[in-house]
C-alpha positions, 0 to 999 in steps of 0.5 A, a space after each residue: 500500500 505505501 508502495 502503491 502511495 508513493 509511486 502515485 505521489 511520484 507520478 503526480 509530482 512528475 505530471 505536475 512538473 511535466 505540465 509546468 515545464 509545458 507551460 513554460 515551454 509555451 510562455 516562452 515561444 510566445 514571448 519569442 513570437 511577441 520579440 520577433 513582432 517587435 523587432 519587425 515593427 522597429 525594422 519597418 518603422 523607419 520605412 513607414 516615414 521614408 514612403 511618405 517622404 518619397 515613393 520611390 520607398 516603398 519600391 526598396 522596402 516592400 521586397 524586404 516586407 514580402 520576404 519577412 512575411 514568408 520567414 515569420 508568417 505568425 508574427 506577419 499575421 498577428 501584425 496584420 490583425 493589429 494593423 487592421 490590413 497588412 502590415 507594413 504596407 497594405 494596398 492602401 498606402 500602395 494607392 496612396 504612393 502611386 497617386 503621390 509619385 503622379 502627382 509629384 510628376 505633374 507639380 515637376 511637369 509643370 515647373 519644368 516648362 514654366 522654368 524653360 519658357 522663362 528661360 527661353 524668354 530671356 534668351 530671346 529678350 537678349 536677342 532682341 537687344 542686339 546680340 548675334 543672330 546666330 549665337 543667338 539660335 545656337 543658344 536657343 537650340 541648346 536650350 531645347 535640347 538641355 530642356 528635352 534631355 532633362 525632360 526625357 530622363 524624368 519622364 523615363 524615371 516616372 514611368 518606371 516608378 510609377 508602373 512597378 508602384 501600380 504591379 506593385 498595389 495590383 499584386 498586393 493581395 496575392 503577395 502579401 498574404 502569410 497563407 499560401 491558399 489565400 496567395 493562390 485564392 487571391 491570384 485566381 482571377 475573378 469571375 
């Protein structure tokens, strides 16, 4: 009988101690979840700020979120719950950067050509007061040139930017996804 009552207390002392080292066990793999959490909201913190600043951002920043977001797809999906959307860039602020970097072409565009008419007027102002015709239309010919070079090389950077920004917002859906069903569920086109 007191074999039989010590073997019980041994039992229960190891069950309970088994239990304990459990809950440890799982206090301790979440404590590392929630860690892993922070430290991708302080990576991308400063990511959030450079997007507002500069579209351009958001072209650097959302490879590296696509990648976090496969490694950690617990800690992403936690975030995204928190967040209200995907963190740290949902398609939202995808939308928001495109219109921006639009908009910031636009606001260029138009100083662009108000700073080379103005240009173009004095040149022609210092032609009309007497200065050598034909200095004068090279000067004019190289003013064009230097205003359709500049012109072109922020065109092309525009639309370069703006449309990996809008494959970038239209793809989100799919790519930003931990859950590689709802990746798939949401690549499949709609009927």
């Amino acid at each position: 009988m007191v074999l039989l009552l010590s073997a019980a207390i041994v039992l229960a002392a190891v069950l309970i101690g088994t239990a304990q080292i459990v809950r440890e066990m799982r206090a301790a793999r979440e404590q590392a979840a929630h860690s892993r959490g922070l430290l991708i909201v302080q990576l991308f913190a400063p990511a959030l700020a450079a997007v507002q600043d500069d579209p351009r951002a958001l072209l650097v920043w959302q490879p590296l979120a696509r990648a976090v977001r496969q490694l950690y797809p617990l800690e992403s999906a936690a975030m995204d719950r928190a967040s209200g959307g995907a963190f740290p860039f949902g398609r939202e602020m995808m939308a928001a950067a495109h219109a921006r970097w639009t908009s910031d072409w636009l606001s260029w565009e138009r100083t662009h050509d108000a700073d080379y008419k103005l240009k173009a007027a004095v040149l022609q102002e210092e032609l009309a007061a007497g200065g050598d015709a034909a200095v004068g239309r090279a000067r004019a010919e190289a003013l064009e040139r230097e205003k359709l070079a500049l012109y072109q090389r922020r065109y092309e950077e525009y639309t370069r930017v703006a449309k990996a920004l809008q494959t970038m917002a239209t793809t989100s859906a799919a790519s930003m996804s931990p859950n590689p069903a709802a990746r798939s569920a949401a690549a499949e086109p709609s009927a």
